[in-house]
DRENBALUM-459673 format. One record per residue: y, z, x of N, C-alpha, C in turn; residue in one letter. Coordinates in steps of 0.2 Angstrom, whole numbers, plus 5000, padded with zeros to 4 digits. Layout:
YZXYZXYZXa...
//
This chain:
505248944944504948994939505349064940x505449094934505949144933505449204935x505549264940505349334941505349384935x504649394933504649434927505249484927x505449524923505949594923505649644921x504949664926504749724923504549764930x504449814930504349874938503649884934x503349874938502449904938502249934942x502549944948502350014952502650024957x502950084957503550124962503050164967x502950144973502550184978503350224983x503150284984503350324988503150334996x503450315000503250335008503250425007x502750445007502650515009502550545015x502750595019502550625026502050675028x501650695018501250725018500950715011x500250685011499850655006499750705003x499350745006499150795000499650844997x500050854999500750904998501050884991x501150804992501450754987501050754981x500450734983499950754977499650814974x499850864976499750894974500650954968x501050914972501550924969501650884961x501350814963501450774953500850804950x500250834953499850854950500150914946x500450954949500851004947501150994939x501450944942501850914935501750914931x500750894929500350884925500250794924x500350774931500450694930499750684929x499450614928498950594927498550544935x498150594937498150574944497550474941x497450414944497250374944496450384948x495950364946495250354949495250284953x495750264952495650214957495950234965x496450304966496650334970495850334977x496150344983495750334988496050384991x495550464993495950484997496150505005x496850525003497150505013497450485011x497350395007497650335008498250325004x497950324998498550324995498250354986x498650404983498650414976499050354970x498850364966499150334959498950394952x499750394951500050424942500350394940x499750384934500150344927500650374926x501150344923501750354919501750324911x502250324910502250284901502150204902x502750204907502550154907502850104914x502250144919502350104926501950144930x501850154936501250184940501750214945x501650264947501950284953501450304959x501550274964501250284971501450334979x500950334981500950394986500850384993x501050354996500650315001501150345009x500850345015500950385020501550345022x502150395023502850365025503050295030x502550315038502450255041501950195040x501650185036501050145035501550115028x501750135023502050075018502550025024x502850095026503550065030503349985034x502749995036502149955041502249875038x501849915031501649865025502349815026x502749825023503449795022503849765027x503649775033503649735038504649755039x504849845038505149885036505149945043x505649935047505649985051505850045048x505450115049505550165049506050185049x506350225047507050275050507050335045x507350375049507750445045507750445038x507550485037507950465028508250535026x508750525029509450595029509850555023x510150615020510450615015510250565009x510750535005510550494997510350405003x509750384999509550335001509650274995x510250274992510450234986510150224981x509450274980509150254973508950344970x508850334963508750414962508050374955x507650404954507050394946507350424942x507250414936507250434930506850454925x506850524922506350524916506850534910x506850514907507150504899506950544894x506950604892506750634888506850644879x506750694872506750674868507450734865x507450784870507950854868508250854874x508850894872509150944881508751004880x508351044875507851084878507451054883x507051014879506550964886506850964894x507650944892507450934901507650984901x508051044900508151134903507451134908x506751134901505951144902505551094909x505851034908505550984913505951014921x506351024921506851064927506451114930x506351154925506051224926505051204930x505051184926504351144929504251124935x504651084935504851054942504851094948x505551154946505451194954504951224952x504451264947503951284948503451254952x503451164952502951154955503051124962x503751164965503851144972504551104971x504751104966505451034968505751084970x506651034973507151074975507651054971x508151104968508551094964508951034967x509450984963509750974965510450964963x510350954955510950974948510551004945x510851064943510451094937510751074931x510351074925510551044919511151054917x511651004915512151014913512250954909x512850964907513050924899513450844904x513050814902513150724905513850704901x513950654905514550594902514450564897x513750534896513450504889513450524883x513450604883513150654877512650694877x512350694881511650724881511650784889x511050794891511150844898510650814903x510950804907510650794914510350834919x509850814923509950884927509350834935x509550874940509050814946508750864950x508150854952507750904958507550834961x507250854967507050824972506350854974x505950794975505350804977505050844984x504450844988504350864993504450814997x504750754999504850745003505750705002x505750724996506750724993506750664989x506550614988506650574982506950614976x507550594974507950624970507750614962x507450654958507350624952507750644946x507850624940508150634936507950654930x508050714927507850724918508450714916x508350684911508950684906508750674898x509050674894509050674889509750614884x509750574885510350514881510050504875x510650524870510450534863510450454862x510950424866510850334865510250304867x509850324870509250274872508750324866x508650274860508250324858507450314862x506850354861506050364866505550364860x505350274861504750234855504050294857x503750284851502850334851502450324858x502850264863502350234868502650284876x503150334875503650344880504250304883x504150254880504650204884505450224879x505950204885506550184879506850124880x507450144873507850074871508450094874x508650044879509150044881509749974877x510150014873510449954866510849904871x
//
C-alpha cells in the first residue's frame, strides 16, 4: 500500500511553550481547543496543523536523540502569499511579533519576492509570493 502524499501536521520541538505560543498567536494564527496546556498547542493553517510540543519530549517521542540545533537544519516552511505587498506586510508582522530577520524581502528567481524570519526558537520560515503557484479560495496553492 502506497503512502498518502499529504503533511497533516508539522510539530515543532520548542525550548519554551509558552513564548512559542504566544508568538503564533501573535501572528494571529488560530490557536486549536484541543491544545492541552504545558503540553503541547495546535494552529490551524489552510491547510495542515502546526504543532508545539517541548524540544526534549517530541525528541523522546521519536525515539530521536537530542542535539544542538546550531545553524540551518536542512528544512525551512513556507507561506505562499497573493501579492509582494503581502509578504513586505507578513515580514513586518513577524518581527512585530518577535521573529528574527533573516532575508528581508527581496525580488526572488521565480518572479515574485521572497523574504525569511525565524521564529523564537529559529525554525526558518518563509513568505513569498510566486506569481506561478497561483492561491485557490481555500489557501492552498497550485504548484503546475
Amino acid at each position: 500500500m502506497p503512502i498518502p502524499a499529504r503533511v497533516s501536521i508539522i510539530t515543532l520541538g520548542v525550548t519554551d511553550l509558552e513564548r512559542s505560543k504566544a508568538f503564533y498567536e501573535a501572528l494571529g494564527w488560530e490557536l486549536a481547543s484541543s491544545s492541552v496546556d504545558g503540553v503541547i498547542y495546535w494552529f490551524r493553517t489552510a491547510n495542515t496543523y502546526i504543532g508545539l510540543h517541548a524540544y526534549e519530549e517530541l525528541a523522546a517521542d521519536g525515539h530521536i536523540p537530542p542535539g544542538p540545533r546550531d545553524g540551518f537544519g536542512g528544512v525551512t516552511l513556507a507561506i505562499n502569499l497573493e501579492t509582494d505587498d503581502a509578504v513586505v506586510a507578513a515580514f513586518d508582522a513577524a518581527l512585530a511579533a518577535g521573529a528574527t530577520a533573516l532575508k528581508a524581502p527581496e525580488e526572488a528567481i521565480f518572479g515574485g519576492l521572497s523574504a525569511y524570519f525565524a521564529d523564537p526558537d529559529g525554525y526558518p520560515w518563509e513568505v513569498a509570493h510566486n506569481p506561478h503557484f497561483p492561491i485557490g479560495a481555500d489557501g492552498r496553492i497550485t504548484i503546475p
